[in-house]
N, C-alpha and C positions, 0 to 999 in steps of 0.2 A: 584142874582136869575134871573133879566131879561134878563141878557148877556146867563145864561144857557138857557132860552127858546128858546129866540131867535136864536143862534147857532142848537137848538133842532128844531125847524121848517126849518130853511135855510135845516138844512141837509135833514129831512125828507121830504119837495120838489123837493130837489133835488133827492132823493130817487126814487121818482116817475116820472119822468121827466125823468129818465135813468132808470127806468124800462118800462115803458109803451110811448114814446117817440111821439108817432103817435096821440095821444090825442090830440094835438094841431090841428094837418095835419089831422085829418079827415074832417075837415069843409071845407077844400083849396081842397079835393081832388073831389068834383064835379065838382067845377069850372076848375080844374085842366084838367079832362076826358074830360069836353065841348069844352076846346080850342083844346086840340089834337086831338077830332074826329073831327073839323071842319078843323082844319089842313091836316087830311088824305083824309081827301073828294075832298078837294082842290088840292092834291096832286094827286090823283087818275082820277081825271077829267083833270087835267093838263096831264098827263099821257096819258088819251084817246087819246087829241087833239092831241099830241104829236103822235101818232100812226096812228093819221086820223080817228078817230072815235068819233062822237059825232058834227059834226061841222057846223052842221043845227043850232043851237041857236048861233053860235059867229055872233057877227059884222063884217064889212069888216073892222073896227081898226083892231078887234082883231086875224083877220085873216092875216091881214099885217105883225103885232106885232109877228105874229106865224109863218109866212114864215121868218122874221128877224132872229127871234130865230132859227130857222133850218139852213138858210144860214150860218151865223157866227157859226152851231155847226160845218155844212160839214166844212167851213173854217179852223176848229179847228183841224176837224178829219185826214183830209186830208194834212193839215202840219205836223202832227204826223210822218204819213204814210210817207210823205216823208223825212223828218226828219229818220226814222226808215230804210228806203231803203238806201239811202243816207251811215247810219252809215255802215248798212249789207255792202254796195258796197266797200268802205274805207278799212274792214275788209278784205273780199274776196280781193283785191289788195294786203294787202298787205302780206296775207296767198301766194297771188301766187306768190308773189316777191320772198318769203321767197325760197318758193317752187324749184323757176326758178334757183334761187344762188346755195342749194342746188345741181339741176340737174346739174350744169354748172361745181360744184367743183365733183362729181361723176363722169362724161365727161372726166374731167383732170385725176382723180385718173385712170380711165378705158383705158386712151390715155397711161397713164406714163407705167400702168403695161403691156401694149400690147408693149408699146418701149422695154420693159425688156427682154418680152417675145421674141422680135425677136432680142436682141441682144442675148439672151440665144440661140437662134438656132444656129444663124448665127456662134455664136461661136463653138457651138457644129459640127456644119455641114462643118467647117473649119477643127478643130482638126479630123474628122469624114475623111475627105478630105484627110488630110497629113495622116492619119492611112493607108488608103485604099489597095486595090492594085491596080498595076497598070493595071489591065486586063479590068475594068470596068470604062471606063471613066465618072464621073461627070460633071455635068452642075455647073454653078459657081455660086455664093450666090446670084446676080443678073438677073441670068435666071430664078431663082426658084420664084414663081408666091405669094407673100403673103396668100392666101386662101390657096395653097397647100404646106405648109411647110412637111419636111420631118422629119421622125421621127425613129431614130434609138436607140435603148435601147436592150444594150446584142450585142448576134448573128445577133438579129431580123432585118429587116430593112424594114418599112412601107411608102410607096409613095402614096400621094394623086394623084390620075387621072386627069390630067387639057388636055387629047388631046393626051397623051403620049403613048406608044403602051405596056405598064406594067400591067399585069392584077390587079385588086382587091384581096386583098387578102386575104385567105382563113381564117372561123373563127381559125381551128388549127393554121395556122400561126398565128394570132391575138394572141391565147391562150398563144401561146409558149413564146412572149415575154414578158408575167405575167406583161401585164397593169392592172391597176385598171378598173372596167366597166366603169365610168365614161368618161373615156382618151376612152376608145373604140368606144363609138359611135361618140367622136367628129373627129377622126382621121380616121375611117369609112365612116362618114358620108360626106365628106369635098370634 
Protein backbone atom coordinates (compact mmCIF):
# COMPACT_ATOMS: atom_id res chain seq x y z
CA UNK A 1 0.00 0.00 0.00
CA UNK A 2 2.92 2.40 0.52
CA UNK A 3 4.75 1.67 -2.80
CA UNK A 4 0.88 2.76 -4.29
CA UNK A 5 1.06 6.08 -2.45
CA UNK A 6 4.01 6.80 -3.11
CA UNK A 7 4.17 6.15 -6.89
CA UNK A 8 0.60 8.21 -6.37
CA UNK A 9 2.23 11.40 -5.21
CA UNK A 10 5.77 11.12 -7.43
CA UNK A 11 3.18 11.12 -10.30
CA UNK A 12 0.88 13.53 -9.16
CA UNK A 13 3.86 16.13 -8.74
CA UNK A 14 5.07 15.54 -11.39
CA UNK A 15 1.67 16.25 -12.77
CA UNK A 16 1.93 19.66 -11.70
CA UNK A 17 5.51 20.47 -12.43
CA UNK A 18 4.42 19.65 -16.26
CA UNK A 19 1.39 21.44 -16.03
CA UNK A 20 2.01 24.65 -14.42
CA UNK A 21 6.16 24.63 -14.94
CA UNK A 22 6.71 28.38 -14.26
CA UNK A 23 5.73 28.06 -10.40
CA UNK A 24 9.30 27.61 -9.52
CA UNK A 25 10.66 30.62 -12.04
CA UNK A 26 8.38 33.00 -10.93
CA UNK A 27 10.44 34.02 -7.83
CA UNK A 28 13.97 34.03 -10.27
CA UNK A 29 12.08 36.11 -12.71
CA UNK A 30 12.61 39.49 -10.67
CA UNK A 31 15.98 39.04 -10.15
CA UNK A 32 16.03 37.67 -13.60
CA UNK A 33 14.42 41.41 -15.21
CA UNK A 34 16.87 43.37 -12.70
CA UNK A 35 20.05 41.96 -14.38
CA UNK A 36 18.90 42.35 -17.89
CA UNK A 37 17.57 45.86 -17.51
CA UNK A 38 20.85 46.99 -15.93
CA UNK A 39 22.45 45.10 -18.77
CA UNK A 40 20.52 47.21 -21.40
CA UNK A 41 21.41 50.39 -19.70
CA UNK A 42 24.80 49.54 -19.79
CA UNK A 43 24.54 48.60 -23.29
CA UNK A 44 22.76 51.75 -24.39
CA UNK A 45 25.20 54.12 -22.62
CA UNK A 46 27.96 52.27 -24.13
CA UNK A 47 26.17 52.80 -27.39
CA UNK A 48 25.93 56.62 -26.68
CA UNK A 49 29.74 56.88 -25.91
CA UNK A 50 30.23 54.92 -28.95
CA UNK A 51 28.42 57.57 -31.21
CA UNK A 52 29.97 60.56 -29.14
CA UNK A 53 27.23 61.38 -27.09
CA UNK A 54 27.19 61.52 -23.42
CA UNK A 55 31.09 61.99 -22.85
CA UNK A 56 31.02 64.95 -20.22
CA UNK A 57 31.02 62.23 -17.23
CA UNK A 58 33.77 59.73 -18.65
CA UNK A 59 37.33 60.06 -17.35
CA UNK A 60 40.31 60.53 -19.47
CA UNK A 61 40.94 56.42 -18.70
CA UNK A 62 37.88 55.86 -19.98
CA UNK A 63 38.08 58.07 -22.68
CA UNK A 64 41.50 56.49 -23.69
CA UNK A 65 40.02 53.03 -23.33
CA UNK A 66 37.16 54.44 -26.00
CA UNK A 67 39.41 55.91 -28.46
CA UNK A 68 41.25 52.18 -28.15
CA UNK A 69 38.18 50.54 -28.79
CA UNK A 70 37.31 52.66 -32.05
CA UNK A 71 40.91 52.63 -33.33
CA UNK A 72 41.22 48.64 -33.29
CA UNK A 73 37.30 48.73 -34.75
CA UNK A 74 38.56 51.25 -37.78
CA UNK A 75 41.51 48.61 -37.79
CA UNK A 76 39.03 45.89 -38.01
CA UNK A 77 36.70 47.66 -40.49
CA UNK A 78 39.19 48.68 -42.82
CA UNK A 79 41.04 45.14 -43.23
CA UNK A 80 37.57 43.90 -44.22
CA UNK A 81 37.28 46.63 -46.72
CA UNK A 82 40.32 45.74 -48.04
CA UNK A 83 40.25 42.23 -47.82
CA UNK A 84 36.79 42.59 -49.76
CA UNK A 85 38.47 44.95 -52.59
CA UNK A 86 41.43 42.96 -52.83
CA UNK A 87 38.80 39.67 -53.47
CA UNK A 88 36.46 42.06 -56.03
CA UNK A 89 39.97 43.01 -57.77
CA UNK A 90 41.28 39.07 -58.20
CA UNK A 91 37.71 38.48 -59.66
CA UNK A 92 37.57 41.26 -62.08
CA UNK A 93 41.19 39.97 -63.30
CA UNK A 94 40.27 37.18 -63.86
CA UNK A 95 36.60 37.83 -65.57
CA UNK A 96 38.98 39.81 -67.92
CA UNK A 97 41.48 37.32 -68.63
CA UNK A 98 38.61 35.23 -69.32
CA UNK A 99 37.24 37.94 -71.38
CA UNK A 100 40.73 38.75 -73.33
CA UNK A 101 41.08 34.64 -74.37
CA UNK A 102 37.81 34.81 -75.46
CA UNK A 103 38.20 38.00 -77.74
CA UNK A 104 41.63 36.63 -79.07
CA UNK A 105 39.96 32.99 -80.07
CA UNK A 106 36.93 35.28 -81.96
CA UNK A 107 40.02 37.48 -83.71
CA UNK A 108 41.32 33.97 -85.07
CA UNK A 109 37.70 32.51 -85.74
CA UNK A 110 36.95 36.24 -87.60
CA UNK A 111 40.82 36.07 -89.36
CA UNK A 112 40.23 32.25 -90.43
CA UNK A 113 36.77 33.12 -92.14
CA UNK A 114 37.96 36.45 -93.70
CA UNK A 115 41.10 33.87 -95.18
CA UNK A 116 38.11 31.83 -96.60
CA UNK A 117 36.35 34.54 -97.78
CA UNK A 118 39.13 35.75 -99.92
CA UNK A 119 40.20 32.60 -101.00
CA UNK A 120 36.49 32.26 -102.06
CA UNK A 121 36.81 35.38 -104.32
CA UNK A 122 39.93 34.97 -105.44
CA UNK A 123 38.78 31.72 -106.69
CA UNK A 124 35.63 32.95 -108.03
CA UNK A 125 37.26 36.05 -109.60
CA UNK A 126 39.85 33.60 -111.51
CA UNK A 127 37.29 31.16 -112.93
CA UNK A 128 35.17 34.62 -113.46
CA UNK A 129 38.66 35.66 -115.32
CA UNK A 130 39.02 32.42 -117.64
CA UNK A 131 35.07 32.76 -118.35
CA UNK A 132 35.28 36.31 -119.55
CA UNK A 133 35.57 37.69 -122.82
CA UNK A 134 38.19 38.99 -124.22
CA UNK A 135 36.92 42.47 -125.00
CA UNK A 136 37.03 43.62 -121.39
CA UNK A 137 40.27 43.39 -119.85
CA UNK A 138 40.67 42.63 -116.03
CA UNK A 139 43.01 43.70 -113.39
CA UNK A 140 44.57 40.56 -111.80
CA UNK A 141 43.68 39.01 -108.25
CA UNK A 142 46.67 41.24 -106.91
CA UNK A 143 45.72 44.60 -108.29
CA UNK A 144 42.24 44.26 -106.84
CA UNK A 145 42.46 46.25 -103.36
CA UNK A 146 40.95 43.86 -100.29
CA UNK A 147 38.22 46.53 -99.26
CA UNK A 148 36.99 46.58 -102.88
CA UNK A 149 36.47 42.91 -103.76
CA UNK A 150 34.41 42.25 -106.66
CA UNK A 151 31.40 40.72 -106.95
CA UNK A 152 29.79 38.79 -109.60
CA UNK A 153 26.67 36.56 -109.32
CA UNK A 154 24.49 35.73 -112.71
CA UNK A 155 24.67 38.28 -115.55
CA UNK A 156 25.39 40.86 -112.83
CA UNK A 157 28.76 42.13 -112.21
CA UNK A 158 29.18 44.61 -109.17
CA UNK A 159 32.75 46.81 -108.66
CA UNK A 160 33.53 48.53 -105.42
CA UNK A 161 34.83 52.28 -106.40
CA UNK A 162 38.54 52.32 -104.95
CA UNK A 163 39.55 55.59 -107.61
CA UNK A 164 38.36 53.64 -110.67
CA UNK A 165 36.52 55.52 -113.53
CA UNK A 166 33.18 52.65 -112.99
CA UNK A 167 30.30 54.32 -111.94
CA UNK A 168 28.20 53.12 -108.84
CA UNK A 169 25.69 51.15 -109.51
CA UNK A 170 22.31 51.67 -110.04
CA UNK A 171 19.65 50.12 -107.34
CA UNK A 172 17.92 48.28 -110.65
CA UNK A 173 21.30 46.81 -111.28
CA UNK A 174 21.80 45.94 -107.66
CA UNK A 175 18.07 44.56 -107.85
CA UNK A 176 18.62 42.40 -110.93
CA UNK A 177 21.41 40.36 -109.51
CA UNK A 178 18.62 39.09 -106.65
CA UNK A 179 21.25 39.55 -103.57
CA UNK A 180 19.96 39.35 -100.35
CA UNK A 181 19.52 43.19 -98.65
CA UNK A 182 22.02 42.16 -96.31
CA UNK A 183 25.01 41.53 -99.21
CA UNK A 184 23.57 44.81 -100.57
CA UNK A 185 24.50 47.32 -98.41
CA UNK A 186 27.93 45.82 -97.73
CA UNK A 187 28.84 45.65 -101.46
CA UNK A 188 27.11 49.18 -101.81
CA UNK A 189 28.64 50.58 -99.19
CA UNK A 190 32.48 49.45 -99.55
Amino acid sequence: MEGILERYQRYSFEEKAVLDPNIGDQANWGDEYGRLKSKLDALQKTQRQLLGEQLDSMTIKELQQLEQQLDSSLKHIRSRKNHLMFHSISELQKKEKSLTDQNGALQKVMEAEKEKNNALMNAHFREQQNGASTSAPSPSPSTVPDSMPILSIGPCQLRGTGGGSEPEPSPAQVNSCKLPPWMLRSVIYR
